[in-house]
C-alpha positions, 0 to 999 in steps of 0.5 A: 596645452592644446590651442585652437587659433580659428577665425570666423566670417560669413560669405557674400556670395557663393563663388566658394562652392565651384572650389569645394569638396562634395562635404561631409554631413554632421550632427553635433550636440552639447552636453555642458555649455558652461561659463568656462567650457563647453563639452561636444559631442560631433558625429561627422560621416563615420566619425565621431568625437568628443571635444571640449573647449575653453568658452573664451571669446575671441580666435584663441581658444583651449581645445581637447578633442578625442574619439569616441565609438560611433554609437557612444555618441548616437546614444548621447546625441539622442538622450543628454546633449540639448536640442536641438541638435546643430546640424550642418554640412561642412565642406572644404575649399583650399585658397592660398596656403589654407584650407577653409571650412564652410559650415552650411547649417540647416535645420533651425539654423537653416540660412547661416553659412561661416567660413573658417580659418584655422591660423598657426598663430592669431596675428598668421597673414592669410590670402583672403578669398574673393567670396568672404566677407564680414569676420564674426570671430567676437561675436558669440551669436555665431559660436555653434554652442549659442546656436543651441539656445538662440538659433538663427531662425530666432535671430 
């Protein structure tokens, strides 16, 4: 079984950009955002995937994901996946033995920016960097499959 052990925080600041790589734009839809799983579709750069993941609460989530050609998902990203679309910039900062992902949202979610971790085991001891603050890691509000239906303009 594929496992996802990742946590969630927002930032207090920006600090974490003078370490970043320039970022990769993305777009990513979900065709089911069900009780027990969601099923995405991400266009990343040149990149595409289709992923499906457990809709369990919490840092440990199943997680399969695949590649998929990149006009498959255009074509699924404009005709089934629910608007809006979740737009964002990922970018990538390496603190300590990890490297982070910050996803700056834009569109309706335009303001949101989450860091994230991804961890070899939920209890995994990590170097926190000077710009984190609050975890978010339980709080659904925060999961990109429910910033479909409650965007953060709405919040």
């Amino acid at each position: 079984m594929a496992t996802e052990i990742e946590r969630k925080f927002l930032l207090c600041d920006d600090s974490w950009r003078a370490h970043a790589d320039a970022g990769t734009p993305m777009c990513q839809g979900y065709l089911i955002g069900a009780k027990r799983a969601s099923v995405r579709v991400r266009v990343s750069g040149a990149c595409a995937h289709l992923n499906i993941k457990s809709a369990t609460l919490g840092v440990e989530r199943q997680e399969y994901e695949v590649e998929i050609p990149l006009a498959d998902a255009e074509e699924l990203l404009d005709t089934l996946c629910e608007q809006p679309l979740i737009e964002k910039t990922r970018y990538h900062v390496r603190h300590g033995e990890h490297t982070w992902e910050i996803d700056v949202f834009s569109g309706d979610n335009a303001g949101l920016v989450v860091a994230e971790i991804e961890l070899g085991s939920a209890d995994e001891a990590f170097k926190r960097p000077p710009w984190l603050g609050e975890e978010v890691s339980h709080d659904k509000r925060y999961y990109n499959v429910c910033l479909v239906t409650h965007p953060y303009k709405d919040w």
